[in-house]
Every structure is written in C-alpha cells, then in structure tokens.
C-alpha positions in Angstrom: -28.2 251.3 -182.8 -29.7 248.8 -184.6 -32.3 246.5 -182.8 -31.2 243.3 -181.0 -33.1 240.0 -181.1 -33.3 238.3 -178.0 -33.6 234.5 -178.4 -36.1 232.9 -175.8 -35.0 231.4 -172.9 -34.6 227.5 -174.0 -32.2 228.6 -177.2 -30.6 230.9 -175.3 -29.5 228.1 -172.9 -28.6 225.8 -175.3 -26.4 228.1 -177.2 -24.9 228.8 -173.8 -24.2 225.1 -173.1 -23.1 224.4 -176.6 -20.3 227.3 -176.4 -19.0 226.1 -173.2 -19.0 222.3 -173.9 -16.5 222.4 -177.5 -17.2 218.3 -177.2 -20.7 219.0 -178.4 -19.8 219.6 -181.9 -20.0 216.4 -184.3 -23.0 215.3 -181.9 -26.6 214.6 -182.7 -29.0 217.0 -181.0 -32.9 217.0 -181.3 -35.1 220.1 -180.5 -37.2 222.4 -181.4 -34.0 224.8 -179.7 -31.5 223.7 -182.0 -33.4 223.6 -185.2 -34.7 227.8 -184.1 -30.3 228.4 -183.7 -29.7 226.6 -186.7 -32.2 228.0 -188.9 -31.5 231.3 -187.9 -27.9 231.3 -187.9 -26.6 230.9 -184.6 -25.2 227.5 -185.2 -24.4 225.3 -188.3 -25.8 222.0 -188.4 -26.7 219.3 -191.4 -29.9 218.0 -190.2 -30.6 214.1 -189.5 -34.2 213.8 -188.6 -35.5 210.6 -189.0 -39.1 208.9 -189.4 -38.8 207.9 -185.9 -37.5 211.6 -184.1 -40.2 213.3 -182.6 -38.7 216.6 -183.1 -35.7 218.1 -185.8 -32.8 216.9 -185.4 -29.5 218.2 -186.3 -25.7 217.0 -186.6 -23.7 220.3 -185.1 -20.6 220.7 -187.0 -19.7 224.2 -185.5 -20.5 227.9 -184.8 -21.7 230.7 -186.4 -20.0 234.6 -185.8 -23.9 235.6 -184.9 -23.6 232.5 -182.3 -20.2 233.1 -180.5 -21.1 237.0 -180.2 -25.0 236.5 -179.1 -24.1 237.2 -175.2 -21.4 239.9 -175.9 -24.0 241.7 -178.1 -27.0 241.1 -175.9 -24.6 242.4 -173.1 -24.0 245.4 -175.1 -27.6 246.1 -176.3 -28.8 246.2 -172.7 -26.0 248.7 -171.1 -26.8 250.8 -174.6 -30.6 250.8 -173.3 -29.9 251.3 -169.6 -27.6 254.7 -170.7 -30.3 255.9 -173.2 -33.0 255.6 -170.2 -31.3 257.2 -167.6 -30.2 259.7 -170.7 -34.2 260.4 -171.5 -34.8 260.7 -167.5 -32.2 263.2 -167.2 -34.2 265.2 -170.1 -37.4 264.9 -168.3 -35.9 266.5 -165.5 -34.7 269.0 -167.6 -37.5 269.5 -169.0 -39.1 270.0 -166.2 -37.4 272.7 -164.2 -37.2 274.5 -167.7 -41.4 274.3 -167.4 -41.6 275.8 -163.9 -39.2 278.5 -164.4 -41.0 279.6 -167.6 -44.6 279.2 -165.6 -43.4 281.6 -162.9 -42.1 283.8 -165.1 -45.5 286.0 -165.2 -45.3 285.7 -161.9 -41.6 287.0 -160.9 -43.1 290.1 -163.3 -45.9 290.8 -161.2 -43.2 291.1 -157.9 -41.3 293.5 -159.8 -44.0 296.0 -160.9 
C-alpha cells in the first residue's frame, strides 16, 4: 500500500470546512493553510496576494480528486494499518509459542529416555 500523507491539523480543517461549505468556492481566502492545499493539489485556486496581505492569498475556484478523497483515503490508510498491526501481533504470538515448544523440545527428550 502506498504511503499516505497526512496533512497537519490547520489544512486538514480547512479542507474539511471548504468541502462542507460548496458557497466557499469563488471566495478570497488568505493563509498559510490554503496556499499548503493549493500548492499541493488538494484545491485549485488562482492566487490574489496583494502588497498589503500579510499572508497568500488565493481565489478558490473548485476541488481537486486528491482534495474530495483526502478523508476517505486517510480513513482507509488507518483501518489498513490497524489490520496490519494486529496482523504482526498475531505473528509475534505465533512466533512465540513456536519458540517454547522448540526450547522444550530437548527437554520432552530427556522425559522419554
């Protein structure tokens, strides 16, 4: 499976809010959050920063694939790794009893001569 990228907590809201709000498209939003989902694909925006913005601004004219499926995919990616732990503990255990019943092998051998 290949590795997910988890946005940080700030961009992950805003992409949240901006999916469940469609009256945010064709709006004006500054941020260092919005320039991160834009630049990376999450989002598309044509940016208006001015002289006088503090931080990027961009115009949001819609949404990306990467952007409508980042929740569904991060949902995925963490049930994927929850089942491969619980697969590698099972193994362990395994593992394990394997180990003893090998190491008392010489044992059980010594009972029977």
């Amino acid at each position: 499976m290949e590795e997910f990228v988890f946005l940080d907590e700030e961009s992950e809201k805003l992409l949240e809010k901006i999916l469940q709000h469609n009256d945010m498209i064709n709006t004006k939003i500054s941020g260092l959050a919005i320039d991160f989902l834009v630049t990376n694909g999450y989002l598309k925006g044509v940016e208006a920063t001015t002289l006088s913005d503090k931080e990027p601004s961009y115009f949001l004219t819609g949404y990306t694939q990467k952007g409508k499926t980042y929740f569904e995919l991060k949902k995925r990616y963490e049930k994927e790794k929850r089942r491969i732990s619980r697969r590698e503990w099972l193994i362990g255990i395994f593992c394990t009893i394997i180990g003893a019943i090998i190491g008392l092998i010489p044992t059980i051998i010594q009972l029977f001569t």
